[in-house]
C-alpha positions as CSV (number, residue, x, y, z in Angstrom):
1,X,-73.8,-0.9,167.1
2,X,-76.7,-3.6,167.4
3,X,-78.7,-2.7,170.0
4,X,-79.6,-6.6,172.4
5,X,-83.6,-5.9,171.6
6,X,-83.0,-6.4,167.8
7,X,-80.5,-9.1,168.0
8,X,-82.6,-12.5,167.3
9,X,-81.4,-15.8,168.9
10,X,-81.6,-19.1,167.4
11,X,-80.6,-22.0,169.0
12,X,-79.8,-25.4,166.9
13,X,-77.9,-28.2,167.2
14,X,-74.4,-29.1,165.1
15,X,-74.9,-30.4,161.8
16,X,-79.2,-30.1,161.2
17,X,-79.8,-28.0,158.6
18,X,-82.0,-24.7,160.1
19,X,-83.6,-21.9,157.9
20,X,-84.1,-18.3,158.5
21,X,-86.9,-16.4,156.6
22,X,-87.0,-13.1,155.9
23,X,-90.1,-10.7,154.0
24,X,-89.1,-9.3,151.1
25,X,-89.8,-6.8,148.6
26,X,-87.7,-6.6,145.5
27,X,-89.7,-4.5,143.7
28,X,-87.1,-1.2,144.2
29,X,-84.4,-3.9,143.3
30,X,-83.2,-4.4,147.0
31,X,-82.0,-7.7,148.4
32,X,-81.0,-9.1,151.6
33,X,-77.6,-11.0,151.5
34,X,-75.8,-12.9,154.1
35,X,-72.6,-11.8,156.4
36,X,-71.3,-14.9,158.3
37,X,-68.0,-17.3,159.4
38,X,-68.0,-19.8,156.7
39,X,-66.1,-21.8,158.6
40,X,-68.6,-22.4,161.2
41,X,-71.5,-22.3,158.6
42,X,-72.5,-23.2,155.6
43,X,-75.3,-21.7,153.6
44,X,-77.1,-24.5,151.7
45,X,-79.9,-22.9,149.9
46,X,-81.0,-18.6,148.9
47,X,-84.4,-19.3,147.6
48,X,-86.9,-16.6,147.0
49,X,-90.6,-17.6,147.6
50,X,-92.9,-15.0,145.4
51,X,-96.2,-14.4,146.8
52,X,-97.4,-11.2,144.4
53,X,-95.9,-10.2,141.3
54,X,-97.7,-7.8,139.2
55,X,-96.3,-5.2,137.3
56,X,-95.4,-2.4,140.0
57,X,-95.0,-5.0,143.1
58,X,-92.5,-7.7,143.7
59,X,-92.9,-9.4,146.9
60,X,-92.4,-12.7,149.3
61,X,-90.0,-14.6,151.6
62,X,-86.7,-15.4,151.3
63,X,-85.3,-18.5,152.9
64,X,-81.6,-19.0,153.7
65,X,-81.0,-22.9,154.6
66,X,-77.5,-23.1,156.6
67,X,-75.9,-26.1,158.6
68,X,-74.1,-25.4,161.3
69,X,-70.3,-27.3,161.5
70,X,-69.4,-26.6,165.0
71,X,-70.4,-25.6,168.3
72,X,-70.6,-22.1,169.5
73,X,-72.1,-18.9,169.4
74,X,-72.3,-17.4,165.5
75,X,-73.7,-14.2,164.1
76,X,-75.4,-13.8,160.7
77,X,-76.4,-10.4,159.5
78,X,-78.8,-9.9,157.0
79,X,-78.0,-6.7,155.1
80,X,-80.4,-5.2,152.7
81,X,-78.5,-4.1,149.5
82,X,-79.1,-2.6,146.1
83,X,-77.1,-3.4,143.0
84,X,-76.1,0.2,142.5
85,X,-75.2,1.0,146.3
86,X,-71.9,0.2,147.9
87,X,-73.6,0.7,151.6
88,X,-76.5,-1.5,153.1
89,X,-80.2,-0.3,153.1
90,X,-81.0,-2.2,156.6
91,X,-79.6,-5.2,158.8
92,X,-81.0,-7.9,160.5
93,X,-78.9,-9.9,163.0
94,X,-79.2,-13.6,164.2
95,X,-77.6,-14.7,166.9
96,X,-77.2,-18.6,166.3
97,X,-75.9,-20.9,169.4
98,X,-74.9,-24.0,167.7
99,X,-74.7,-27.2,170.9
């Protein structure tokens, strides 16, 4: 269970393009993917934006670019994943109100 406190809220309006970055260090081999309705969203771009990368560190932001197709209230949760794990490391959640 997601406890309200770490829930964040984005509000946006039906069909502008909005973008959620997240820090991220791949250096362990972790990644954060998406969980969402794809009928209500669409997820545009997954770039990674390096800002170090020397040979033991990894490290940057990750931007997720997603339009919203129709009003209402949408979660996304970002879970933190290794290639070799079945299970998530982490989560994020967004709460998105599309109007």
């Amino acid at each position: 269970m997601v406890s309200e406190d770490s829930i964040k809220k984005v509000c946006v309006k039906q069909g502008a393009p909005f973008t959620i970055r997240i820090w991220e260090d791949r250096t362990r081999g972790s990644r954060w993917m998406p969980v969402f309705d794809a009928a209500s969203l669409r997820l545009l771009s997954d770039d990674f934006d390096r800002t170090r990368n020397i040979r033991v560190s990894d490290i940057g932001m990750r931007q997720f670019e997603f339009v919203p197709l129709k009003p209402g209230q949408y979660q996304i949760v970002f879970e933190s994943r290794y290639g070799w794990k079945f299970s998530a490391d982490g989560r994020l959640t967004y709460e998105i109100e599309v109007r």
